[in-house]
C-alpha positions as CSV (number, residue, x, y, z in Angstrom):
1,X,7.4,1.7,18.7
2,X,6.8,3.9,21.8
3,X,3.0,2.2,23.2
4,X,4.4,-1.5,22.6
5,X,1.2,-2.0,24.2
6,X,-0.6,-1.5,20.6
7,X,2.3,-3.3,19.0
8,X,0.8,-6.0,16.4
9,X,3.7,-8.8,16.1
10,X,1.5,-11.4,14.3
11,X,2.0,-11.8,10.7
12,X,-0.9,-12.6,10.0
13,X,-3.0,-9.6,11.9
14,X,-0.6,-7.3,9.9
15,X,-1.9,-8.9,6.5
16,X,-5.3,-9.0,7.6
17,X,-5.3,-5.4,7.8
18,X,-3.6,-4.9,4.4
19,X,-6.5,-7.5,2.9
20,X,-9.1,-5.4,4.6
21,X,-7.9,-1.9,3.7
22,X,-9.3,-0.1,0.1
23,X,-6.5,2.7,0.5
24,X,-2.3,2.6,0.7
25,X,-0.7,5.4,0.6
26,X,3.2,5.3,-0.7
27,X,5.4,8.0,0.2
28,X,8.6,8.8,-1.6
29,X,11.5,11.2,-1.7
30,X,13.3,13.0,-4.3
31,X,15.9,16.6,-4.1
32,X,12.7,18.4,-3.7
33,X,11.7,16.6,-0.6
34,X,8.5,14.0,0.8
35,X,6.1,13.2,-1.4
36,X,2.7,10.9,-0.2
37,X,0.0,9.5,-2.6
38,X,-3.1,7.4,-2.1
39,X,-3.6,4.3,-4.2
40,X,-5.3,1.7,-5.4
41,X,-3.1,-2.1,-4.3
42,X,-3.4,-5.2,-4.4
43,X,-1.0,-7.4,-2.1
44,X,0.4,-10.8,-2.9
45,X,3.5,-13.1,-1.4
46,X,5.0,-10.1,0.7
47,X,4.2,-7.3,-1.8
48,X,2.1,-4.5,-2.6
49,X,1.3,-4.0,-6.2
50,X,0.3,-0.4,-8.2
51,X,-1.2,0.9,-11.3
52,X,-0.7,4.4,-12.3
53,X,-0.9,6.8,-15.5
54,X,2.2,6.6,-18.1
55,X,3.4,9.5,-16.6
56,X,3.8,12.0,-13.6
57,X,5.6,13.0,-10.4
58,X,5.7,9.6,-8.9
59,X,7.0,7.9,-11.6
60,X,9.6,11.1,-12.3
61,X,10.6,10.0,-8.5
62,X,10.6,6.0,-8.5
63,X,12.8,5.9,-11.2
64,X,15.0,8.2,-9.6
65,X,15.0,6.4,-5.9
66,X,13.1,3.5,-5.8
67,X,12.7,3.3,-1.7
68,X,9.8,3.7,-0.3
69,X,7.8,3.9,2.7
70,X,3.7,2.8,2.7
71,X,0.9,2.9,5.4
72,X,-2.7,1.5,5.7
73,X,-5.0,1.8,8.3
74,X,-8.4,0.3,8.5
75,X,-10.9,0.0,11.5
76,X,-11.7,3.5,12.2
77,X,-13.5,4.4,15.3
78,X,-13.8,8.0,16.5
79,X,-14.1,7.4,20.5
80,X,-15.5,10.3,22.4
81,X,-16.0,11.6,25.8
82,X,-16.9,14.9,27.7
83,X,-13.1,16.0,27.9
84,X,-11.8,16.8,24.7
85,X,-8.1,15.2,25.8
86,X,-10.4,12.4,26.5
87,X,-11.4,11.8,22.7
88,X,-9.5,9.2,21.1
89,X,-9.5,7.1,17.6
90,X,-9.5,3.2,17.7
91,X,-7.8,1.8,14.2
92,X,-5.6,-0.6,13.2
93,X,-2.6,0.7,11.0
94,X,0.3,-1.1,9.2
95,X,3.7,0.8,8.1
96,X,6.5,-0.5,6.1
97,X,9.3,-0.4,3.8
98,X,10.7,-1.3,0.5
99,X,11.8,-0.9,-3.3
100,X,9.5,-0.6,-5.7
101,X,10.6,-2.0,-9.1
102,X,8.7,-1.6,-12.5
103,X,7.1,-4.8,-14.0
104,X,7.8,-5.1,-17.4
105,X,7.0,-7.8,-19.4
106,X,3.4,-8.4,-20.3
107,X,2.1,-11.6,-18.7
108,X,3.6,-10.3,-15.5
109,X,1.4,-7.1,-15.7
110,X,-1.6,-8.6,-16.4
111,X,-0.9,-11.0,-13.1
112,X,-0.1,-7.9,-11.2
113,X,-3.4,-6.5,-12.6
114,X,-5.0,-9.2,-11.2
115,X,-3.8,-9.1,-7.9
116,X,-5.1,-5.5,-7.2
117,X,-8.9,-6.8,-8.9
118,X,-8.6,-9.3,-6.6
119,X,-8.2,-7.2,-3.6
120,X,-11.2,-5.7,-4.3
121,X,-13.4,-7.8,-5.6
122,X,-12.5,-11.2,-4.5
123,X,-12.4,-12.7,-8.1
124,X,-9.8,-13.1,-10.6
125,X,-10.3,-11.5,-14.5
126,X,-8.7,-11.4,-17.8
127,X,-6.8,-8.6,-19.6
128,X,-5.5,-7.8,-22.8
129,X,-2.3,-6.6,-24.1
130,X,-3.8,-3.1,-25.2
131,X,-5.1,-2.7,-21.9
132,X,-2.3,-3.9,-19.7
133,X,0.0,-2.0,-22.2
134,X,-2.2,1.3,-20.8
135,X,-0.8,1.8,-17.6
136,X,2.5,1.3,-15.4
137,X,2.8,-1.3,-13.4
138,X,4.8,-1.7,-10.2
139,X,5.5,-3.5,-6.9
140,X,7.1,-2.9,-4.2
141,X,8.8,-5.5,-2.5
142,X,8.4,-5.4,1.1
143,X,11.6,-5.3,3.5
144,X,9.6,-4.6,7.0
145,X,6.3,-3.7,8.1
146,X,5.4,-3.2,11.6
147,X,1.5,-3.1,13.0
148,X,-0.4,-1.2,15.4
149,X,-3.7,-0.6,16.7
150,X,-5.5,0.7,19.4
């Protein structure tokens, strides 16, 4: 990091931003080149967790090269002034990367499930095998994250 001046090294300020963002996006790659979505996570013991559709581009792509890279950013601030090279953005911002593997088996995805209701409503629910069976279901495992804010 270039400005280790906005360098977060604290664990836990890095997952305080992940617990306070509604957004990740996950960024992949495959022969065609980059490819960045926004989703929907939850984030438990050092991983992010995702639900998605049956079927599509990033799931023709995970299964194909399961690293990825991911970035939140809460906290948002526009700061101005009279000089335009004056104006500025305050934020905190977390970027990281990992392997994203499918979840499988049913009482797992219903606990993944839970984990991404949880990060947005605070509360634990229950689901059933037709739903759970609905969607994919798939973490990625987190290898290194770095934080920064300004």
């Amino acid at each position: 990091m270039i400005r280790k001046d906005r360098e977060i090294t604290s664990r836990d300020e890095i997952e305080s931003i992940i617990k306070n963002a509604f957004v990740c996006r996950l960024a992949m790659a495959d022969e065609n080149g980059p490819y960045i979505v926004p989703l929907s996570f939850g984030y438990n013991d050092g991983s992010l967790y995702f639900h998605c559709a049956k079927e599509g581009r990033k799931l023709d792509i995970l299964k194909k090269n399961k690293r990825v890279c991911f970035e939140i950013d809460t906290c948002h601030e526009i700061v101005e002034s009279e000089k335009a090279c004056k104006w500025g953005m305050k934020y905190s911002s977390v970027i990281g990367f990992g392997n994203a593997l499918f979840i499988e088996e049913t009482e797992l995805k219903k606990r993944a499930l839970d984990i991404i209701m949880r990060h947005y409503s605070g509360r634990s629910f229950e689901f059933d095998g037709k739903e759970v069976n609905r969607v994919i279901l798939f973490k990625v495992e987190i290898e290194s994250m770095t934080g920064k804010k300004r």
